[in-house]
N, C-alpha and C positions, 0 to 999 in steps of 0.2 A: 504494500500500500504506500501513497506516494507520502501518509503523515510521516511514516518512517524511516523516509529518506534524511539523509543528513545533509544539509545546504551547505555549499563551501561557504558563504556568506556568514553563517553562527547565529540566522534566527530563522523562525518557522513559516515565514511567508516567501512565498512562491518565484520571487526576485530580489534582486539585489538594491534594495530600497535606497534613498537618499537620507530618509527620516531616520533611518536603522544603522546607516551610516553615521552620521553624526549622534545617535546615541551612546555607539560604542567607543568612539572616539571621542566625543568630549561628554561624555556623562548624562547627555538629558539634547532637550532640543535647543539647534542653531538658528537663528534669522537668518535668510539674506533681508537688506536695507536697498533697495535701488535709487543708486548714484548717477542724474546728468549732470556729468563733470563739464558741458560746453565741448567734448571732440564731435567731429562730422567724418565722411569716412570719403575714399576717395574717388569714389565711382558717383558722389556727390558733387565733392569741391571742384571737379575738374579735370585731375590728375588722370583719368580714366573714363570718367562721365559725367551727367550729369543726371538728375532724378531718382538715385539712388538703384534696391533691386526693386522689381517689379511688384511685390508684394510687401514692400516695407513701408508701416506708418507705424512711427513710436509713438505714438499718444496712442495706438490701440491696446497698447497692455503697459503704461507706465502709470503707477497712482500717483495720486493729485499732489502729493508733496514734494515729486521728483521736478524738480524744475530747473532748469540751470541759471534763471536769474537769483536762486539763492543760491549762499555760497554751500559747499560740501555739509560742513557742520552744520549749520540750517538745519539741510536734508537729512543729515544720520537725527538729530533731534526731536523731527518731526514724525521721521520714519521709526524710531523706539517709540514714543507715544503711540502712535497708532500702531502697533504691530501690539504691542503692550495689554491693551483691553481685548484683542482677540488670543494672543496665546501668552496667560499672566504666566506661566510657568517656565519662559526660554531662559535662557544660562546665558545668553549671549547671543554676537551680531558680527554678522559679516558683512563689510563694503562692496554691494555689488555692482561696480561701472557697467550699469545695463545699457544706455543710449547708443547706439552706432558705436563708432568702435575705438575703444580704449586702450591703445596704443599707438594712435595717428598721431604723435607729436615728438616733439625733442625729447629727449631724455629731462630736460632741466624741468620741463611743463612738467612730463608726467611724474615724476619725485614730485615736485611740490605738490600734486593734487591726490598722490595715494599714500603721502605720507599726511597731510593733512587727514586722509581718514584714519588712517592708524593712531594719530594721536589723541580722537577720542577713547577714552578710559573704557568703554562698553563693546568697542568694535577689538574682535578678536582676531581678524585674518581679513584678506579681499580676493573677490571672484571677478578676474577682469575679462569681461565680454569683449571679443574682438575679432578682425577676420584674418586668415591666414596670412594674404599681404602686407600686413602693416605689424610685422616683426623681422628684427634684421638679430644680429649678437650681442648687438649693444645693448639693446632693449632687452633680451631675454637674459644677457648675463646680471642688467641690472635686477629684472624681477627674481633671478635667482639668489640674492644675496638676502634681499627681502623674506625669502622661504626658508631661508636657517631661521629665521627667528618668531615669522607670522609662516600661520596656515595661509598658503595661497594657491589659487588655481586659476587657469586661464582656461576660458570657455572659447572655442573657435565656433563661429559660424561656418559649417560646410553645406550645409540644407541636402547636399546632392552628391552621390559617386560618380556622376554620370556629368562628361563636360558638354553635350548637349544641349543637358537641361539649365546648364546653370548658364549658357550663352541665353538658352530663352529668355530666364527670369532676371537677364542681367547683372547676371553677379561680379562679373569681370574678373575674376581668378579662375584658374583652374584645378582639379582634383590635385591634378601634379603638386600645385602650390598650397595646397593643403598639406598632403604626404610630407613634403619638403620641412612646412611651420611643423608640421608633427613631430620630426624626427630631431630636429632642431632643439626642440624644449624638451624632448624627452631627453638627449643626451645631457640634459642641466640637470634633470632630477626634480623637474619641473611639475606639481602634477597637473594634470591637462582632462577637458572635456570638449566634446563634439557633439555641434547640436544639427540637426537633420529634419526636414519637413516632409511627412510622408504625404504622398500622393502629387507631387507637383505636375502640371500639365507635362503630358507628352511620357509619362513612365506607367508600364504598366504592373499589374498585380505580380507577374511573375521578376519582370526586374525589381519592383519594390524590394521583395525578400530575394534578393541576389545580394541587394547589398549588406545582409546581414552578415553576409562571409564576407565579405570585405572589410566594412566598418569593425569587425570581429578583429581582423589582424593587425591593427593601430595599435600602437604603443599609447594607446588613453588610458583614464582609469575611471573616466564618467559619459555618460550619454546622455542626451537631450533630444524626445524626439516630440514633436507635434504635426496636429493633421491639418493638412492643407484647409486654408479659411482666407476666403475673400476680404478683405479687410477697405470697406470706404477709402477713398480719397488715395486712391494708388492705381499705379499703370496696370495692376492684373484686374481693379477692379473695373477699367474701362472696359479691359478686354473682354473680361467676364460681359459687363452687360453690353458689348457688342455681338458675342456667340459664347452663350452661355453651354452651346451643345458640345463646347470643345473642351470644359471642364467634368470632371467627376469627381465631387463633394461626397466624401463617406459621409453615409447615416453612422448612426452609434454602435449600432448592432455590427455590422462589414467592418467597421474599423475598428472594433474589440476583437473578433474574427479575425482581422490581419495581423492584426501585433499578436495574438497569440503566438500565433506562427511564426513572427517575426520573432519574437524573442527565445523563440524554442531554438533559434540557429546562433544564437546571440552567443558571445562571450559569457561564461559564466561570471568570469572577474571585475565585469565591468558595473559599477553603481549606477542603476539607472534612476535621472533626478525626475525625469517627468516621462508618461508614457502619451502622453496628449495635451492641447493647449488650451488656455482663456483669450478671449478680446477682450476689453470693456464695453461693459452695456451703450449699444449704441452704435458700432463700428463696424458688425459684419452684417456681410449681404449673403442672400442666403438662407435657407434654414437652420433654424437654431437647433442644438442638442436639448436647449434648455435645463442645463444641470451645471450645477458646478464641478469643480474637480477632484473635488474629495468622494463623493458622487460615482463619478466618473470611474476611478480607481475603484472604488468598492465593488462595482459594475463585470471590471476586469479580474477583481482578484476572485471573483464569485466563478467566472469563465473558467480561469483556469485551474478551479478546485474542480466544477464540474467536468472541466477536459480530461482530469491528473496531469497538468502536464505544469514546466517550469521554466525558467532561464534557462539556457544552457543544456535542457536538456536531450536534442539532435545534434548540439555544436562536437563540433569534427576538427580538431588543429590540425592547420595544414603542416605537410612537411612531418 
């Protein structure tokens, strides 16, 4: 029976949780705090393009205190209050530079703006969202000196294995340039997460779970994945309401259904933070799931008691 299994993970739920993650590691629950710090990214400013990727609007998932006319502190102060009256019991708070991409600047900018979160008394470590471009050694030898002493992680935006898709949605990197940032930080000792959108136009159900063996063999040690969602006021959602018949939007049901699957090929080792996303009320076109994410999860971990099945459990290492 699958209660009897023993998880490499070292608890009794069916993947390699985030929440279970930091219990074991720092004793009880972590915040992330979401940080605009004022970066923009390059397929923005110029350098690359303009109008960002085709599906990106950060007002769709930033709360109301994240704003870059206040300064960091502001935001870490505003963001413990409010985090505060829904979960009175966290241990602490991580800096997460969620806006676009938090490594687009000199060395000297981004010191002063992640050592400013560090030196509030309550923030314990920082999680810097960013894309695989916009790290060179400079950058990554300095975030490394930072992780002798603060818990730190870098989250890459990869959305996609496939360079294809990520020419559609504009992303202006390539897989390549992913691989390359990956292997980069991981020879620092860096630890590192890859966040990935399932269902992007143009990949189908069977490429979807192709990439589970691939994302599988990254030297990460966290995953981020959410399902593709039209989001107002962006190029995909023109495109969406120009031919809507060229998208396919998972109901709830097909995209519990797919990620089982998907995570049965999955890395066992890897912490997975989220198996699907939120907008804020307001932003997406579309049918709603109507649930939140806590919801959501319950949803899935209900599937795959009824499936028997787990992380990890068809993953194959290759070689």
């Amino acid at each position: 029976m699958a209660e009897k299994i023993k998880y490499p993970w070292g608890h009794n739920r069916r993947f390699n949780t985030y929440s279970d993650y930091f219990k074991q590691r720092f004793g009880g629950r972590i915040q992330k705090l979401s940080i605009d710090a004022g970066f923009t990214c390059p397929n923005r400013d110029g350098s690359k393009g303009r109008g960002g990727c085709s599906f990106c609007n950060n007002n769709a998932f930033s709360p109301s205190y994240c704003q870059p006319v206040k300064s960091i502190g502001k935001q870490i102060e505003e963001g413990i209050e409010f985090h505060k009256k829904r979960y009175p019991r966290t241990r602490g708070y991580l800096g997460y530079f969620q806006s676009y991409s938090n490594t687009y600047e000199s060395i000297e900018v981004l010191r002063s703006r992640y050592e400013e979160a560090l030196s509030h008394p309550e923030i314990t470590g920082l999680v810097i969202g960013t894309r695989p471009d916009t790290v060179n050694e400079e950058i990554l030898d300095y975030i490394a000196s930072i992780a002798k002493h603060h818990y730190v992680i870098i989250e890459y935006g990869l959305e996609s294995c496939y360079n294809s898709t990520l020419e559609r949605v504009n992303r202006g990197h390539t897989f390549e340039e992913s691989q390359r940032a990956i292997e980069m930080t991981a020879a620092r000792g860096i630890r590192q997460g890859a966040h990935f959108i399932i269902g992007l136009p143009g990949e189908s159900e069977p490429e979807i779970l192709a990439q589970a063996e691939i994302i599988s063999e990254l030297p990460i040690q966290n995953v981020k994945f959410h399902q593709l969602q039209i989001v107002k006021n962006t190029n995909m959602a023109r495109e969406y309401e120009a031919d809507p018949g060229s998208f396919h939007l998972f109901n709830l049901e097909e995209y519990l259904e797919l990620m089982a699957s998907f995570i049965e090929q999955l890395n066992p080792g890897f912490v997975i933070e989220r198996i699907a996303g939120e907008v804020n009320q307001g932003y997406l076109l579309g049918d709603s799931w109507g649930l939140r994410y806590d919801k959501v999860l319950e949803k899935f971990e209900n599937l795959l008691a009824n499936k028997d099945t787990w992380q990890g459990k068809e993953f194959r290492k290759s070689g």
